[in-house]
C-alpha positions in Angstrom: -5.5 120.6 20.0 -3.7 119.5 16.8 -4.0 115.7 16.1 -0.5 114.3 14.7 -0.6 112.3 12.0 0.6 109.2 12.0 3.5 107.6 9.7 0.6 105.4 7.5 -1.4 108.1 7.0 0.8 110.3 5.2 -0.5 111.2 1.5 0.8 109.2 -0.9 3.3 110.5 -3.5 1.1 111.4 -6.7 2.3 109.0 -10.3 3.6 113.1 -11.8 5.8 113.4 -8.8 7.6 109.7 -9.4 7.9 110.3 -13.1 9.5 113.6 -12.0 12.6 111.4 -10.1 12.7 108.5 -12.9 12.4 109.9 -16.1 16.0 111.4 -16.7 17.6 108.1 -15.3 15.2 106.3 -17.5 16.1 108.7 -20.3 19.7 107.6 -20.0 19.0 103.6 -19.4 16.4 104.4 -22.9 19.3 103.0 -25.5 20.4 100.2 -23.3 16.5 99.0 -23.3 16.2 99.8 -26.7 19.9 97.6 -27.8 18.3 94.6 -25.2 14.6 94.6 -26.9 16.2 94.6 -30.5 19.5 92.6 -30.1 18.7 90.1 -26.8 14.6 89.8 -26.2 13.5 89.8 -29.8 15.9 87.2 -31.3 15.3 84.6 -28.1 11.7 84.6 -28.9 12.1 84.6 -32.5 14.3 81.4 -32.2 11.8 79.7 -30.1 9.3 80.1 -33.0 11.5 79.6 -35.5 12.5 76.3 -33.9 8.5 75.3 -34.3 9.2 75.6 -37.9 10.5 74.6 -41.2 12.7 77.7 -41.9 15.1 77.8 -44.9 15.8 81.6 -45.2 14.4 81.7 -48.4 10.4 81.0 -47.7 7.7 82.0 -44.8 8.0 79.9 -41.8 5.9 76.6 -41.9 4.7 75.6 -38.5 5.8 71.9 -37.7 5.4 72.2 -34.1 8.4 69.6 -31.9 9.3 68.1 -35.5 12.6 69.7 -35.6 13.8 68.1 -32.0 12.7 64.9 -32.9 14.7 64.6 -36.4 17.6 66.1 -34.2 17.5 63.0 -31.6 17.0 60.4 -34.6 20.4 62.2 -36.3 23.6 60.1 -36.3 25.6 63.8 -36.7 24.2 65.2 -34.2 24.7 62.5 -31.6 27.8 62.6 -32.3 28.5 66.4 -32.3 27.4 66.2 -28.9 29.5 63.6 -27.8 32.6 65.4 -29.3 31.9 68.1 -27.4 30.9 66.5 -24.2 34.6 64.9 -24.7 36.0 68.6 -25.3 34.3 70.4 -22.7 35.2 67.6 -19.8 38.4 66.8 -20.5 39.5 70.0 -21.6 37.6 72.2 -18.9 39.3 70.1 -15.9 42.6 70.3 -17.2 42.3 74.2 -17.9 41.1 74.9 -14.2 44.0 72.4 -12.8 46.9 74.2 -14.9 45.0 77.4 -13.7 45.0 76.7 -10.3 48.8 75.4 -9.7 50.1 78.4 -11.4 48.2 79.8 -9.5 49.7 79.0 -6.6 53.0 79.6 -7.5 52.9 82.8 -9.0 50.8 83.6 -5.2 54.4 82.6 -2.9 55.8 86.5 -3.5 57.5 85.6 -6.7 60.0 89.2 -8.2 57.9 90.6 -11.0 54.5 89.3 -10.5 52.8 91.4 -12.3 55.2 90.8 -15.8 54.1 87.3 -15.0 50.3 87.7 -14.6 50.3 89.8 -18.0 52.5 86.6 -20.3 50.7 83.7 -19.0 47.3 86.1 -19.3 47.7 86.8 -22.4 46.9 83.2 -24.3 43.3 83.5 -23.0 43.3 86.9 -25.3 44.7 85.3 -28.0 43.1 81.5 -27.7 40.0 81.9 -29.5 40.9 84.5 -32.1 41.5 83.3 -36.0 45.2 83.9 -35.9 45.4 82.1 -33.1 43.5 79.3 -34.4 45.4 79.2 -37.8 49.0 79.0 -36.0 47.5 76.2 -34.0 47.2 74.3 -37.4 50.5 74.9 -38.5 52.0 74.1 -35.3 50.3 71.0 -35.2 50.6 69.8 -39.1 52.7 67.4 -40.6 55.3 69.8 -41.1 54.8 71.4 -37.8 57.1 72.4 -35.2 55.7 69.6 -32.9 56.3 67.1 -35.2 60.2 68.7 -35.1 60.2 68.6 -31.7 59.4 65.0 -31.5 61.9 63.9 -34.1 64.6 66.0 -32.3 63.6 63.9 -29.2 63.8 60.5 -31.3 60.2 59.3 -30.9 59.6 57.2 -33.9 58.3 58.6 -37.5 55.0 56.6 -36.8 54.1 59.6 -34.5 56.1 62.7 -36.1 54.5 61.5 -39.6 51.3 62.7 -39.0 49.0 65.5 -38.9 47.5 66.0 -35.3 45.1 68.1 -36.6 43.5 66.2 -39.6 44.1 63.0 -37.9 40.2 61.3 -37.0 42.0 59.7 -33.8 44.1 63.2 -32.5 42.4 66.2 -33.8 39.7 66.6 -31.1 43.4 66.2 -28.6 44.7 69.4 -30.5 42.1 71.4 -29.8 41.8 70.1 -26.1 45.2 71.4 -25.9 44.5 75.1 -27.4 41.9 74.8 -24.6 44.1 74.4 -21.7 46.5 76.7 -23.0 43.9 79.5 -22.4 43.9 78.9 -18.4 44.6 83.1 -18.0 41.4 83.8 -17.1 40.8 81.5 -14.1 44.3 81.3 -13.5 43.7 85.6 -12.4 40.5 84.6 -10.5 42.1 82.0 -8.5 44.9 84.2 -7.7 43.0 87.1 -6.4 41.0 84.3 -4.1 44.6 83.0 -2.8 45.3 86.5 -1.6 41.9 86.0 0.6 42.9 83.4 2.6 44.0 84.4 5.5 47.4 83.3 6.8 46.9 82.9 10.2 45.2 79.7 9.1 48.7 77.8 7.2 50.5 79.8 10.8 48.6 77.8 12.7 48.1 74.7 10.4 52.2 74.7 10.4 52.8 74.4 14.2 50.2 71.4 14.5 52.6 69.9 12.0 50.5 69.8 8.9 52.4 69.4 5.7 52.1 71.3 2.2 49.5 68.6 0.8 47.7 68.4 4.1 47.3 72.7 4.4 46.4 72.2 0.4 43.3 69.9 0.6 42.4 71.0 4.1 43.2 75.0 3.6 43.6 76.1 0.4 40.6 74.1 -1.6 37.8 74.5 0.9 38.8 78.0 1.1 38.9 78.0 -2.8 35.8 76.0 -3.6 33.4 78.7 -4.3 35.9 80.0 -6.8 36.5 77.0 -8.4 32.4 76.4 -8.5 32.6 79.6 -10.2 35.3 78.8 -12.7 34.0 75.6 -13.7 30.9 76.9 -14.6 31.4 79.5 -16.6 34.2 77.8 -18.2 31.9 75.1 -19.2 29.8 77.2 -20.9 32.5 78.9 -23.5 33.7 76.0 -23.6 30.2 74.5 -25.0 29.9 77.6 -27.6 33.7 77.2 -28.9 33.4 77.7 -32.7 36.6 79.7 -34.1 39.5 77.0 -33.4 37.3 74.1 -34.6 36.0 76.3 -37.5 39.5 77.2 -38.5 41.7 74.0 -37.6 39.1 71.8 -39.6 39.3 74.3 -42.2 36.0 76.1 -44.0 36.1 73.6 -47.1 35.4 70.4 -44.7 33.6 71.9 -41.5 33.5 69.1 -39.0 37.1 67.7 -39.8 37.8 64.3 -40.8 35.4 61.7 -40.4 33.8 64.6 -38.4 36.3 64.4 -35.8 36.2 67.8 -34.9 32.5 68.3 -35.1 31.6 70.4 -32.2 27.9 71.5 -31.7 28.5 74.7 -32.5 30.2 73.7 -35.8 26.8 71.6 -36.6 24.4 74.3 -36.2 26.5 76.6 -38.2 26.5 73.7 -40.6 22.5 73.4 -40.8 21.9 77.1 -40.3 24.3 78.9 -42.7 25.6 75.7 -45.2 22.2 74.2 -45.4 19.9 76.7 -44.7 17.8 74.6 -42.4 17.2 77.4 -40.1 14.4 75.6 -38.1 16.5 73.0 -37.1 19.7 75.1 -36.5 17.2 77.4 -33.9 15.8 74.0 -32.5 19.6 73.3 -32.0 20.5 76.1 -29.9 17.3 75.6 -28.0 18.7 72.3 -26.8 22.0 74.1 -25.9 20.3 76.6 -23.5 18.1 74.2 -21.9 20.8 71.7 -21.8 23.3 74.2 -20.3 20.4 75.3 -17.8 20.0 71.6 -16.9 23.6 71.2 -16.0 24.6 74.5 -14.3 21.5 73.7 -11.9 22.6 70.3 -10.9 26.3 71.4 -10.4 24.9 74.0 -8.4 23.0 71.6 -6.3 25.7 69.1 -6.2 27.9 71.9 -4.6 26.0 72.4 -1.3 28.2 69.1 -0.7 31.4 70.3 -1.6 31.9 74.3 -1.2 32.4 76.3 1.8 31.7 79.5 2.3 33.5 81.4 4.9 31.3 82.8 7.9 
């Protein structure tokens, strides 16, 4: 009588056989490897060593081991870049998401050509970082600028349309605050298609208990929004830590940084020390902070939002 086999002792499939089944989707996936090896892995390591080192472009690397982070936390410019941006990102991130998420809920209550809508206010977080962009920005902002016009037509005294906003030490990081929030498309589009997921027996039902519209907003519509908005504020926080254009073109090329490096961003620093002063050590040591710093910070807000987001089911 013929013995049956059982399922663990069938014969393992030989190494030929599974190159046989992964060698033609490998062969496809070969230049995505190859462009993620050459363009992603190799320059991440590369930075890491370079950051060990005194680097000038010009020379072989000299190994000075955590050097280059110390000089970068005894260095008045940099403290202050990062404070400039810490002032950009939180301010300006909040306000985004907020202007984001009430047009949000307007454009969401059925309003006659949604989809014209969705494509104009859209559109400034295609435009917001590019140069034109960034150079109309200046002029709309300069002493000469429509803003300023706007503000005389409105009668507000020459000691504020006098000015330009965006050389101005005390207003210039505001401007570019502004251009900020005025790219709220993208999140704006996210919160909307998480709107359309709340279902509507929940306001049916909040209705006839006699909840009102700010009630069914904190108790409805954010708890059913939060992972959204975790996901927003996240990734917005971290374009909004590696803005360059607008500060590189509102400040001008000539006098990176601004006035009285009032618009010195951390990005606009290490460009500074990498591609100005050719201190590529320290510029590499610079962005290592940024990733670490970035890791840091996504991992407590991700912690801190056990406390805060719901998730459905």
């Amino acid at each position: 009588m013929k013995k049956t086999s059982k399922r663990g002792d069938r014969p393992k499939r030989p190494l030929l056989s599974s190159w046989n089944t992964f060698k033609y989707p490998l062969l496809f996936l070969l230049p995505w490897i190859l462009g993620l090896l050459i363009f992603q892995i190799y320059p991440i390591f590369s930075s890491l060593y370079l950051s060990l080192t005194n680097y000038n472009l010009f020379d072989n690397p000299d190994f000075v081991g955590f050097s280059n982070y110390t000089r970068l936390f005894n260095d008045t410019r940099f403290i202050k870049a990062c404070g400039i941006t810490s002032l950009f990102v939180f301010v300006g991130v909040p306000l985004q998401l907020a202007f984001a998420l009430i047009l949000a809920i307007l454009l969401n209550r059925g309003v006659p050509g949604l989809n014209v809508f969705r494509g104009i206010y859209y559109l400034p977080a295609l435009l917001g970082g590019s140069v034109a962009i960034s150079i109309l920005w200046r002029q709309l902002f300069g002493l000469n600028g429509m803003f300023n016009r706007i503000l005389a037509s409105l009668g507000v005294p020459e000691a504020f349309t006098g000015i330009s906003w965006v050389t101005n030490p005390n207003y210039a990081i505001y401007t570019l605050i502004l251009l900020r929030v005025w790219q709220f498309g993208s999140p704006m589009i996210i919160f909307l298609a998480g709107l359309k997921q709340i279902p509507a027996e929940l306001y049916e039902s909040s209705a006839i208990d006699g909840a009102g519209a700010w009630r069914r907003f904190f108790n409805i519509t954010l708890p059913m929004l939060s992972p959204i908005i975790l996901f927003n504020l996240i990734m917005q926080i971290i374009s909004a830590f590696q803005s360059f254009t607008p500060a590189f073109i509102v400040a001008g090329a000539s006098s990176l940084g601004g006035a009285l490096d009032s618009l010195l961003l951390y990005t606009i620093y290490l460009y500074q020390l990498g591609f100005q002063f050719f201190r590529m050590g320290i510029a590499s040591a610079m962005a290592w902070i940024m990733l670490v710093s970035l890791g840091i910070l996504t991992f407590v807000i991700v912690r801190l939002s056990k406390k805060f987001v719901h998730y459905a089911g």
